[in-house]
N, C-alpha and C positions, 0 to 999 in steps of 0.2 A: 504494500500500500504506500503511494507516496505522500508525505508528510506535508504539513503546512507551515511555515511559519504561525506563529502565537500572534504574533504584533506585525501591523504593517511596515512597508519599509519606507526608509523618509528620502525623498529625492530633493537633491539641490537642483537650484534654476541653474548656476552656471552662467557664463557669461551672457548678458540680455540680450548684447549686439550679436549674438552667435546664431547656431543650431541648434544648442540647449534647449531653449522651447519648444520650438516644434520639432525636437527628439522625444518630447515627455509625452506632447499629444499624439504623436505617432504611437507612442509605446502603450497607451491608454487605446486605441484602438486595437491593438495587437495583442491585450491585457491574458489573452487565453494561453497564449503565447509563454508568459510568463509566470500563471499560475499562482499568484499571491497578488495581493493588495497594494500597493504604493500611496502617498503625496507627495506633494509638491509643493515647495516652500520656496512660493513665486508672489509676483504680481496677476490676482486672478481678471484682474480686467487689462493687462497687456497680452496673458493668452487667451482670453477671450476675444482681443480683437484681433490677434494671429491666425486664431483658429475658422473665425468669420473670412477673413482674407484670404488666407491658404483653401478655403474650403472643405472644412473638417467637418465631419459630425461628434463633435467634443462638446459635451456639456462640461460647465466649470460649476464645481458648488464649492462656497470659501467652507470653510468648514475650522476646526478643531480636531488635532491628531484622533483622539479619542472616538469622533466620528466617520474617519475614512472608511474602515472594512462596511461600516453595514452601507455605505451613500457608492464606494467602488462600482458597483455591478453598474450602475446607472447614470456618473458622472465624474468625471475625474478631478478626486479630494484636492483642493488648493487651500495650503495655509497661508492664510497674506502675511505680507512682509512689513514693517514697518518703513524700512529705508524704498524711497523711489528707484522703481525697476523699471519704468518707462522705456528702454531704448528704443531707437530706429533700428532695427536688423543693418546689419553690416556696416553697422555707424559706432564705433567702439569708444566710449566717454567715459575716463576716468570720475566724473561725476557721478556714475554708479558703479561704482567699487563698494561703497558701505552697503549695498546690498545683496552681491554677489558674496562678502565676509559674511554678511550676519545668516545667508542663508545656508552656510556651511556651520557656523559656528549653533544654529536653532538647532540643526541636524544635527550633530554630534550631542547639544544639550537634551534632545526629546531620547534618544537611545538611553542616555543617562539615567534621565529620570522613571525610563519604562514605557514609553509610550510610543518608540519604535526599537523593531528589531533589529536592524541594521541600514545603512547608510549607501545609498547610491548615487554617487557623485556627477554633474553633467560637466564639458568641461569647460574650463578659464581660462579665461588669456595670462597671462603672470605679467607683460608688459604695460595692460592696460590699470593692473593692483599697486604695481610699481611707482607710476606715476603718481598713483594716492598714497604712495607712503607703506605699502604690504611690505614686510620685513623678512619673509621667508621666500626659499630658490622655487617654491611648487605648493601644489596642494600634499605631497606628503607629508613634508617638514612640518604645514600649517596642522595638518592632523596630529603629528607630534605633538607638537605644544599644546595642544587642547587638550590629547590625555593626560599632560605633565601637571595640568591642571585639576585632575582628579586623584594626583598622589602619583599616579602609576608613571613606574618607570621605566616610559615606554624610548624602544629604540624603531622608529616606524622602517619599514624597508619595502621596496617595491618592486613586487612581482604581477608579470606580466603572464596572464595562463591566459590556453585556451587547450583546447581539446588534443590536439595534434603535439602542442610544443609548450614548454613553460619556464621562463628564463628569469633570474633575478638579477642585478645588475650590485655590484658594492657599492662603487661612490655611484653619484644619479646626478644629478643636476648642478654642476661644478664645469669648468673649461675643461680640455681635453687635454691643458697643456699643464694642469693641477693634479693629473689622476693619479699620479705614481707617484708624488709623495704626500699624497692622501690616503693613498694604499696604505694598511697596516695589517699584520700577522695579525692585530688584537680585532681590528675591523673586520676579518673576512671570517676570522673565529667565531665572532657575535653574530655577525648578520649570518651565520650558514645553521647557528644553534637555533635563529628566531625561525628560518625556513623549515629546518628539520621537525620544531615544534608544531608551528601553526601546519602544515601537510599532515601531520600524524595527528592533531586533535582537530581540524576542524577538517583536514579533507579525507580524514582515514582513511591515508598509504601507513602501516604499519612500522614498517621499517622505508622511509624515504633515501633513493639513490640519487646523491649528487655529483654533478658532473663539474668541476672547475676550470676554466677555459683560464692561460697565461695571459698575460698581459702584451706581452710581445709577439715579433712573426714569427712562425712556428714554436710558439712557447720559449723563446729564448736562443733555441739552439743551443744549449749546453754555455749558456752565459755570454756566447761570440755574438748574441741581439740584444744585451742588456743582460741585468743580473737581477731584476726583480722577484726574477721564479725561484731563481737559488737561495736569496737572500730575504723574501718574503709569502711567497705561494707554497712554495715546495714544503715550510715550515709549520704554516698551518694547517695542510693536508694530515701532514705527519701528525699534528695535535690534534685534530679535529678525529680523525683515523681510532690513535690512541685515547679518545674519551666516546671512543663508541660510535660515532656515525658512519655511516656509510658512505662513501668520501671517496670522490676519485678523482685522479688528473696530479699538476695542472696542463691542459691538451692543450692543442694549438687550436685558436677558435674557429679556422678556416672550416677543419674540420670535424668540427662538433654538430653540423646543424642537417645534415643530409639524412635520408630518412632511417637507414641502418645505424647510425649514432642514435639518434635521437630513441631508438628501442633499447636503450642499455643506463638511460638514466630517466628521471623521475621531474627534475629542476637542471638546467644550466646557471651555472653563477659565472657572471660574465665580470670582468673588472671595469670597465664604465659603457655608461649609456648606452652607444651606440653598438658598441660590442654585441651585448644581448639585441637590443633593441629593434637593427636593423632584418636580422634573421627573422623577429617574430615576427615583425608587422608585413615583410615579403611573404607568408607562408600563413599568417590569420590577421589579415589587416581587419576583417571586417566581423571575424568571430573573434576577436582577443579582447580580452577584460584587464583591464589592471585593477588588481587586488593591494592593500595595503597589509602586512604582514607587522606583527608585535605590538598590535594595539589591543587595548581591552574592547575594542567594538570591533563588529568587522563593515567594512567600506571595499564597494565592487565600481566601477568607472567605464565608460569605453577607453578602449586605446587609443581615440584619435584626439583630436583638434578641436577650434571653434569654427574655424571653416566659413570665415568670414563673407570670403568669394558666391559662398551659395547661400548665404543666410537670407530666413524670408522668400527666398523662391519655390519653395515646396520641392525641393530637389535632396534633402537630408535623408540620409537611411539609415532606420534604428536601429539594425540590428544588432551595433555593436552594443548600444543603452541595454537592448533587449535579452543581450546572454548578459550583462553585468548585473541586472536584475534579477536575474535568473538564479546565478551564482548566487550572490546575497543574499537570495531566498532557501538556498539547497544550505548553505551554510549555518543559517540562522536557523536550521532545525537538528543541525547536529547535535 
């Protein structure tokens, strides 16, 4: 029998000027799809007039968390926002940032308090937060600091699954020319014990196989391409190995991502960004969820963008919204 989530899931607006919006009322159409409840912690009368424009059959009822599951079946729950969410689609105004924050931060506070199950993220611009002043590289960090906010000491880390491929990256949102002495034996230690955790309790893989991908071309070559495998990879293997996980590598990333690799591990830990990043999104641009990993709530996203170019024209495809809701919903019942 498949399971339900207890509580709905709380969805952020996400950038105004984006596809965020009418990712939600797409994904409120497709709700069968996803099999659980949602809201949306928007502006109910700027998707109300998206949804009129676009030409959607989307009812909008503002509602209270407390009232989505039973009002779901028949219009999609909107909890209003305090801050002005107004945008023009593909008109990107640091003027509403304060409500693009506050509707991550309501999100994170309704799970808190009980009144949602977990968090579905739409996504943000980070340069348009910037310009108002937003302190942190992404919406991970920002999630960080909110659980740091409830005592928990949370190390957030962000993993990219989908069905086919599932990659975690160590450093994430940092320049490329910062990675390697951001790199730390103590960093790939921690981030690979949060994956090992969160896969074993909340995606029950029993024993999770990881695969470590070098830093360098061909992993180093035996130190003739750098020495950070010898001097940092090689070392945490070995401790990570010796404290019981299941631990492999570090390979050369070249070849980690083809489909006979990809059957001999569970998670790739990639050393930055693009490392993991660019394999998964060529191979599930459009089924890949990013997951946030070592927080006390669990948060599901799509993999992509705000997609500025096509906001407002009725051309956005939710599918990615649609497995990260999905996810968050399969999770929230473990």
């Amino acid at each position: 029998m498949t399971r339900k989530p207890r509580l709905p899931l709380a969805m952020t607006m996400g950038e105004p000027a984006g596809i965020g919006p009418e990712l939600a009322l797409r994904a409120w159409i497709k709700r069968a799809e996803i099999g659980a409840p949602f809201f949306v912690i928007a502006d109910p009368i700027a998707l109300r007039e998206l949804a009129t424009r676009l030409e959607l059959d989307v009812p909008i009822a503002t509602i209270e968390p407390a009232e989505a599951v039973e009002i779901f079946g028949r219009a999609l729950p909107v909890v209003p926002l305090a801050a002005d969410a107004g945008a023009t689609p593909g008109e990107p105004d640091a003027a509403f940032a304060r409500a693009v924050i506050e509707s991550i931060e309501r999100a994170v506070g309704y799970v808190r308090s009980g009144k949602a199950g977990a968090i579905v993220t739409n996504p943000i611009a980070k340069h348009v937060l910037y310009q108002a002043g937003f302190a942190f590289p992404g919406h991970t960090e920002f999630l960080g600091s909110l659980a740091r906010l409830w005592g928990a000491d949370a190390q957030p880390v962000m993993m990219l699954w989908s069905p086919i491929l599932c990659v975690v990256p160590v450093t994430i949102h940092i320049p490329l020319a910062d990675a390697s002495s951001i790199l730390t034996r103590e960093l790939i230690v921690s981030t690979a014990h949060i994956v090992a955790a969160d896969l074993r309790d909340r995606f029950g893989i029993a024993r999770p196989r990881l695969a470590v991908a070098g830093l360098n071309p061909h992993a180093g070559e035996g130190g003739a391409i750098g020495r950070e495998e010898i001097d940092t990879i090689e070392p945490a293997v070995a401790q990570l190995r010796a404290e019981g996980l299941d631990v492999s590598g570090p390979y050369p990333a070249d070849t980690m991502f083809h489909e006979a690799a990809r059957a001999r591990y569970d998670v790739a830990i990639a050393m930055y960004h693009d490392q993991g990043l660019v394999p998964f999104k060529t191979l599930a641009f459009d089924t890949g969820v990013n997951v946030t990993l070592g927080l006390p709530f669990i948060r599901a996203s799509p993999d992509h963008g705000t997609a500025f170019d096509i906001a407002g024209k009725g051309l956005a495809d939710p599918t990615s919204l649609i497995e990260a809701a999905r996810l968050a919903a399969r999770l929230a019942t473990v």
